[in-house]
TISEVEX-35574 format. One record per residue (C-alpha): residue in three letters; x, y, z negated. Coordinates in steps of 0.2 Angstrom, whole numbers, padded with zeros to 4 digits, always signed. Layout:
residues N
AlaXYZ ...
This chain:
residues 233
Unk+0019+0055+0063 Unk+0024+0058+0045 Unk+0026+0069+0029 Unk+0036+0068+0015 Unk+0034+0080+0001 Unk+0037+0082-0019 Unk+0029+0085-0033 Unk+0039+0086-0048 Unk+0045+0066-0050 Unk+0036+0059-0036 Unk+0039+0059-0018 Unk+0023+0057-0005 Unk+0025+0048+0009 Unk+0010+0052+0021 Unk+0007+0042+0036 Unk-0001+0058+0049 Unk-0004+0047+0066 Unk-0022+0041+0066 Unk-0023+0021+0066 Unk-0002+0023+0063 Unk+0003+0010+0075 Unk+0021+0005+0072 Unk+0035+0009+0086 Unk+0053+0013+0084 Unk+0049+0031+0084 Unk+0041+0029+0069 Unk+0052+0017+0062 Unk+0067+0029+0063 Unk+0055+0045+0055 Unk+0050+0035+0040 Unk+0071+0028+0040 Unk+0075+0045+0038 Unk+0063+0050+0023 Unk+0069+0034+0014 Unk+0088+0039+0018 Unk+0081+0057+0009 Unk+0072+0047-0005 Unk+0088+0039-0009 Unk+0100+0052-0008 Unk+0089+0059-0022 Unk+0095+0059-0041 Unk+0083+0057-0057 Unk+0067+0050-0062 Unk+0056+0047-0046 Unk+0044+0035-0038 Unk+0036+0035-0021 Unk+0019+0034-0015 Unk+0014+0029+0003 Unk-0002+0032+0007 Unk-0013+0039+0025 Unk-0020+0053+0032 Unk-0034+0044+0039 Unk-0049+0038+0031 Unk-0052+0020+0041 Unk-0035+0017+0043 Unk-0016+0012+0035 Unk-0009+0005+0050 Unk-0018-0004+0063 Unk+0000-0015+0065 Unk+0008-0013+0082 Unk+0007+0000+0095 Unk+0003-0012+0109 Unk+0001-0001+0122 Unk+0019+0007+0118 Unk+0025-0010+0118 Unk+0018-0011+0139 Unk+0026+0003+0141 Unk+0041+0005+0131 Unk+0058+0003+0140 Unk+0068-0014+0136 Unk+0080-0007+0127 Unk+0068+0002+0116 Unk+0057-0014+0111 Unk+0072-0027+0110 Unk+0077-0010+0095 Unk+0061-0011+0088 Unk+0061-0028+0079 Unk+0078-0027+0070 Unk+0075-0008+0065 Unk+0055-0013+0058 Unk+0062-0028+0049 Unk+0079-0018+0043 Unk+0064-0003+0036 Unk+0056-0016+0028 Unk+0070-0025+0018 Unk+0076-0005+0014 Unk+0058+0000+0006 Unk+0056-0016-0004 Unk+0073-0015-0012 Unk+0070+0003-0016 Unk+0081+0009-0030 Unk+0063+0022-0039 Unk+0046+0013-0041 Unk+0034+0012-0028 Unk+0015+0013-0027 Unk+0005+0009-0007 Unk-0014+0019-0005 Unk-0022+0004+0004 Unk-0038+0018+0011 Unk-0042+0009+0026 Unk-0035-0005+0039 Unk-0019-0014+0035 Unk-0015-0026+0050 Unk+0002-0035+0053 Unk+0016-0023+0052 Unk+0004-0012+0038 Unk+0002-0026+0029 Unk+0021-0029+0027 Unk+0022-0010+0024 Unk+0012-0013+0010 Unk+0018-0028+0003 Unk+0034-0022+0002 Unk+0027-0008-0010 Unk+0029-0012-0031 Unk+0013-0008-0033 Unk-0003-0009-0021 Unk-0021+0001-0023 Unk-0034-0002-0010 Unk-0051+0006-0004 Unk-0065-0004-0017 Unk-0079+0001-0003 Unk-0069-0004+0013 Unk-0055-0010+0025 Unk-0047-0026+0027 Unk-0029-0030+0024 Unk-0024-0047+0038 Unk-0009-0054+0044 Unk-0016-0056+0063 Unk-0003-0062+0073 Unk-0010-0081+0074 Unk-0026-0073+0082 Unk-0018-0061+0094 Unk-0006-0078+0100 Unk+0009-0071+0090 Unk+0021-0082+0081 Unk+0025-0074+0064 Unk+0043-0070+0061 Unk+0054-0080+0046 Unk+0057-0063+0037 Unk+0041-0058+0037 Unk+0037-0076+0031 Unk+0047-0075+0019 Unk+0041-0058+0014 Unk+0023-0064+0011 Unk+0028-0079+0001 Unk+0037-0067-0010 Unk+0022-0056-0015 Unk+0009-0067-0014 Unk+0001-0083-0025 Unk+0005-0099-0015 Unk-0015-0102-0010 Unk-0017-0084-0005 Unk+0000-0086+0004 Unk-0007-0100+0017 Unk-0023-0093+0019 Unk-0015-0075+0023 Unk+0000-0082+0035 Unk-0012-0098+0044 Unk-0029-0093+0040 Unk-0027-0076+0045 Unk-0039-0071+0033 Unk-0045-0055+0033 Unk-0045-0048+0013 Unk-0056-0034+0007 Unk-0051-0022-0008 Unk-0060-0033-0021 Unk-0056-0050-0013 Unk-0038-0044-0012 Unk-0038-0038-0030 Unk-0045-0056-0038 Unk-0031-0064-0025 Unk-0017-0054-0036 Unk-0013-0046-0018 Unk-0016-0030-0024 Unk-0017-0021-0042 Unk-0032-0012-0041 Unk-0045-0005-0031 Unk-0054+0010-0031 Unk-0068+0023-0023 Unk-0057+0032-0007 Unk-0059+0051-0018 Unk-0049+0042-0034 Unk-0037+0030-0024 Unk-0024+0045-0020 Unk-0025+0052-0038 Unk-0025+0036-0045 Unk-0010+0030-0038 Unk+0000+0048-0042 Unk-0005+0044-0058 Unk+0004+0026-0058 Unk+0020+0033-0049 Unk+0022+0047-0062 Unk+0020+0033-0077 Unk+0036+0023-0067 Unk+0045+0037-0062 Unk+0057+0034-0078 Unk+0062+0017-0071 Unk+0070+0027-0056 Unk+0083+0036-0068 Unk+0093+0023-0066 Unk+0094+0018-0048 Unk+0109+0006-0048 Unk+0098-0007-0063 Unk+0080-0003-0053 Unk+0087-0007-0035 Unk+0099-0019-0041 Unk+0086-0028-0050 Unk+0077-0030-0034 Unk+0091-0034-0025 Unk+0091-0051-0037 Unk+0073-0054-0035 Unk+0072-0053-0016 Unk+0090-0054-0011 Unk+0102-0067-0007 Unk+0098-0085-0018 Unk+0086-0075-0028 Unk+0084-0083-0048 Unk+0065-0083-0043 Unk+0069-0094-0028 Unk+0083-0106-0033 Unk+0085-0126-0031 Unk+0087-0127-0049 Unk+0073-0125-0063 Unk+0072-0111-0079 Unk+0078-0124-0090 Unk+0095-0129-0081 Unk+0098-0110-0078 Unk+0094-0106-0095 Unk+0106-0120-0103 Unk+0120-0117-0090 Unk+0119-0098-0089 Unk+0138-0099-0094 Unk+0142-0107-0079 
């Protein structure tokens, strides 16, 4: 379903299942490789890109989910949204290859990403679940108002709107788009320049731990200026 490999400071996480629908099976392969990624030492960033041409992730398997015993699918939703909070509070830098379809649970994948490229010719990144007559879940909610502009936000979550590579780069959804025989070297390129913020894991991953943890500064009842002038409080 998945490879992992090295070169020199960054890792390459290569999603090798065709439209990579999520089930647990492939949330516990891709829980392994972060628990490898993190057990690392050094300077090191992560890229996440797809083996296919047309797609990320086509979001969930629904045909597993028919089949899938109880047990399994009741697993699923916890383990995905526990992946998801572990990838964006990564202690290295990270950079998603948006080459093809990102639906739903793809598009979390990617958003929880530092970094985003995506496809300039193709493919549409779309939080779908108001059209398939799913309600969408708080955390993933409250990922989407994290990393996105509050316009792009609404029309993203209630809109459902479908956002190609350039419409997603002038949204500040992603940071840039490219032709699909750059995207990959591209992004390489970006992890190896942010590899050095992964030397330190405890500041990087701690850092994000404050931005999209618990009563984030970003997030707080109180403005800059009352922060500011009772920081010694």
């Amino acid at each position: 379903m998945i490879k992992l490999t090295k070169e020199e400071e960054v890792f390459h996480l290569t999603l090798d299942n065709g439209e990579n629908r999520w089930n647990t099976n492939l949330v516990r392969e891709i829980s392994s490789v972060i628990d490898e990624i993190e057990a690392s030492k050094g300077p090191a960033a992560l890229v996440t890109s797809s083996s296919d041409p047309k797609f990320f992730s086509n979001g969930l398997d629904l045909d597993w989910i028919k089949s899938a015993p109880s047990n399994d699918r009741s697993a699923f939703t916890t383990e995905f949204m526990t992946l998801m909070g572990r990838i964006i509070s990564l202690s290295i830098p990270s950079v998603c290859v948006i080459n093809g379809h990102a639906f739903g649970a793809g598009f979390m994948l990617a958003l929880t990403h530092d970094v985003r490229y995506m496809r300039k010719d193709r493919g549409f990144m779309c939080a779908n679940e108001i059209e398939i007559g799913m309600i969408i879940p708080d955390p993933e909610i409250a990922l989407f108002k994290h990393k996105l502009p509050a316009n792009v936000f609404f029309e993203t979550v209630q809109l459902a709107r479908r956002w190609t590579g350039p419409d997603a780069k002038t949204a500040g959804i992603v940071s840039d788009t490219f032709e699909i025989e750059h995207l990959l070297p591209e992004a390489i390129k970006k992890a190896k320049t942010l590899s050095r913020l992964g030397a330190n894991r405890e500041v990087y991953g701690g850092m994000k731990d404050r931005l999209f943890g618990t009563s984030p500064p970003n997030n707080d009842l109180h403005g800059a200026a009352h922060l500011l002038k009772e920081n010694h409080k």
